[in-house]
N, CA, C and O of each residue as an XYZ file, in Angstrom:
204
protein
N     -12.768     -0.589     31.505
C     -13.344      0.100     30.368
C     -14.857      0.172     30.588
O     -15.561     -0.779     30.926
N     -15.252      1.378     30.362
C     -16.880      1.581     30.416
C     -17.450      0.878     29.337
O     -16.907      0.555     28.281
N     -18.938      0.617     29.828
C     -19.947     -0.168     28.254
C     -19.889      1.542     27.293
O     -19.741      1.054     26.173
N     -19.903      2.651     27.108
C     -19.807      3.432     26.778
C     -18.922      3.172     25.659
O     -19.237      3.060     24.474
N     -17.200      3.050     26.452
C     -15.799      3.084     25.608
C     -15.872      1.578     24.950
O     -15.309      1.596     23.856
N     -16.331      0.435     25.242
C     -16.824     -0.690     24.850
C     -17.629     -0.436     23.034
O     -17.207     -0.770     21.928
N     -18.848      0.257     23.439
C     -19.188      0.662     22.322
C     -18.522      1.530     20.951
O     -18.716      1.589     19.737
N     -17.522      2.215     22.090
C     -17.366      3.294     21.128
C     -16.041      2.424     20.237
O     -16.089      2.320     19.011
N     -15.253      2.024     20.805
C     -14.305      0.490     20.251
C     -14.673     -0.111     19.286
O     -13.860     -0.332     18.389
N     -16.166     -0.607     19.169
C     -16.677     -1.771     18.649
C     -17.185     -1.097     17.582
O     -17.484     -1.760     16.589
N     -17.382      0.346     17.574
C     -17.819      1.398     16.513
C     -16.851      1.830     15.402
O     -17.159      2.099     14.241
N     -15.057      1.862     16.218
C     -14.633      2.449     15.285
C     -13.523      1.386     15.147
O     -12.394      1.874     15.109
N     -13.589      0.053     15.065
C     -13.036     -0.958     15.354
C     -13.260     -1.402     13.646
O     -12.305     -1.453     12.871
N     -14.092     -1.579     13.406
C     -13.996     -1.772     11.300
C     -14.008     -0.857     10.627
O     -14.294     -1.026      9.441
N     -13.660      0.654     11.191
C     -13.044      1.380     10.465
C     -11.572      1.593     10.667
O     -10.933      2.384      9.972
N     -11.114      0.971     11.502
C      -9.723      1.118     11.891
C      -9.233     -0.110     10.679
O      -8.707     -0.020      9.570
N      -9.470     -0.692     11.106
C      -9.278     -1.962     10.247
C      -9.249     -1.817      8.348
O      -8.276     -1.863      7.596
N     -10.493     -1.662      8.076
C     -10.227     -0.899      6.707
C      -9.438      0.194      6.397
O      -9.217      0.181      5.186
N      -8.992      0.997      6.867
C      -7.950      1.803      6.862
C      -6.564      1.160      6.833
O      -5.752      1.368      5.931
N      -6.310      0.220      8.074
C      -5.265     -0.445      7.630
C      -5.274     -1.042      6.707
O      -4.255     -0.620      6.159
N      -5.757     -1.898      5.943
C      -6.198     -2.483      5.104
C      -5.813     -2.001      3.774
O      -5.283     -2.634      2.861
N      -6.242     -0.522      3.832
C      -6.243      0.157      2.357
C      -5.081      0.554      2.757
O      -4.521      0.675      1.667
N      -4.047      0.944      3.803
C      -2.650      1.212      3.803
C      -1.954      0.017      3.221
O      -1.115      0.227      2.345
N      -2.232     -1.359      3.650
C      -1.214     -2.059      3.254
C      -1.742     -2.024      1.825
O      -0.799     -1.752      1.081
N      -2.743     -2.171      1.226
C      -3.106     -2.245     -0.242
C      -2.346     -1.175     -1.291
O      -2.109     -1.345     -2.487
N      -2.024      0.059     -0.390
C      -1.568      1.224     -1.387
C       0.084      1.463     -1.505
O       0.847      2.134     -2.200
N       0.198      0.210     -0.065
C       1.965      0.117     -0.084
C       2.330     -0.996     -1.059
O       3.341     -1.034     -1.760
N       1.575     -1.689     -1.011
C       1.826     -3.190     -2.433
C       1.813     -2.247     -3.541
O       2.862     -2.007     -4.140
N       0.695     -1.684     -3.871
C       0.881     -1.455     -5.428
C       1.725      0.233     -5.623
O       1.733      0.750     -6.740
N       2.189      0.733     -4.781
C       3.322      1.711     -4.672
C       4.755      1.075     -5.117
O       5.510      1.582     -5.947
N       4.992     -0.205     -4.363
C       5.634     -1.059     -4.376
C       6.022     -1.685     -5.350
O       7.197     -2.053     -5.333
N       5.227     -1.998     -6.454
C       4.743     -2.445     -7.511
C       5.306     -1.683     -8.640
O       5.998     -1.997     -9.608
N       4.774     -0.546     -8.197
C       4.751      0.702     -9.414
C       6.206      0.864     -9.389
O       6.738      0.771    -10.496
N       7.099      1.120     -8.233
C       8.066      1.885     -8.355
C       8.862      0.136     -8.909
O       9.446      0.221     -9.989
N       8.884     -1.135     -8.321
C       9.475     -1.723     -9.664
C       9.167     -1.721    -10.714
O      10.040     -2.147    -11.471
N       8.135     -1.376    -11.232
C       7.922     -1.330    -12.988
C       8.916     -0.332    -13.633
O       9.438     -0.574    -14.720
N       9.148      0.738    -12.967
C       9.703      1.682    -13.356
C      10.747      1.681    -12.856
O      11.306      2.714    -13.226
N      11.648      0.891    -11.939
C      12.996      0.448    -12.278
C      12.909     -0.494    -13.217
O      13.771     -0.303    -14.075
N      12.301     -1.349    -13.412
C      13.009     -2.295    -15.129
C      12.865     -1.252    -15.781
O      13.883     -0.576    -15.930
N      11.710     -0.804    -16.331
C      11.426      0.426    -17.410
C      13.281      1.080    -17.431
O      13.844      1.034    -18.525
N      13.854      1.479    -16.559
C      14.813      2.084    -16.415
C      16.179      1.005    -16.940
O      17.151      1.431    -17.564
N      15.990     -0.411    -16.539
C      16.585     -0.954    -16.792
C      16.830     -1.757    -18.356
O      17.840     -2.297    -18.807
N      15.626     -1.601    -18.871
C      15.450     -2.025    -20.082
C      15.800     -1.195    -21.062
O      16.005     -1.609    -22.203
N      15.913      0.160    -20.697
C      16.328      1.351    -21.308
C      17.747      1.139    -21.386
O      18.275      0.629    -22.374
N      18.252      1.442    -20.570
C      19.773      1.576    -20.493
C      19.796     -0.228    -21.751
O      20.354     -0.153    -22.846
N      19.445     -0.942    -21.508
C      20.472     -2.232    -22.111
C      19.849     -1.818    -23.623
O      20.649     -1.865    -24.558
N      18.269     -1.360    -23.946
C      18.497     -0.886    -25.259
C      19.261      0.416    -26.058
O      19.401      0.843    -27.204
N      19.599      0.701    -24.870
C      20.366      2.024    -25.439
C      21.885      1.519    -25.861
O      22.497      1.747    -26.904
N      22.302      0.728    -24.658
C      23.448     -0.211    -24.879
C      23.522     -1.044    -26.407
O      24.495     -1.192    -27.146
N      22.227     -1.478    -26.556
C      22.415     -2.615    -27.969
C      22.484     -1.912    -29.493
O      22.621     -2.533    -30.547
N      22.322     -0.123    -29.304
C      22.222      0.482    -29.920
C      23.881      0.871    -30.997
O      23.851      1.713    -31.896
């Protein structure tokens, strides 16, 4: 590897990183969201049931 490609690594090396970063962050709370809104779904049906 050249000091060139060295640099250029070390340049885009904490932006790679924050990117992953904010991927795994947006898969947790995707993750998150879509269980809220299965109970939401589930809490429905059993009050509709108690109805």
């Amino acid at each position: 590897m050249t000091e060139e490609q060295e640099a250029e690594l070390a340049a885009l090396k904490p932006k790679a990183q924050r990117t992953q970063k904010t991927k795994e962050k947006n898969a947790k709370y995707y993750q998150e969201l879509r269980a809220a809104v299965d109970r939401v779904v589930v809490l429905e049906e059993l009050a509709g049931r108690g109805s």
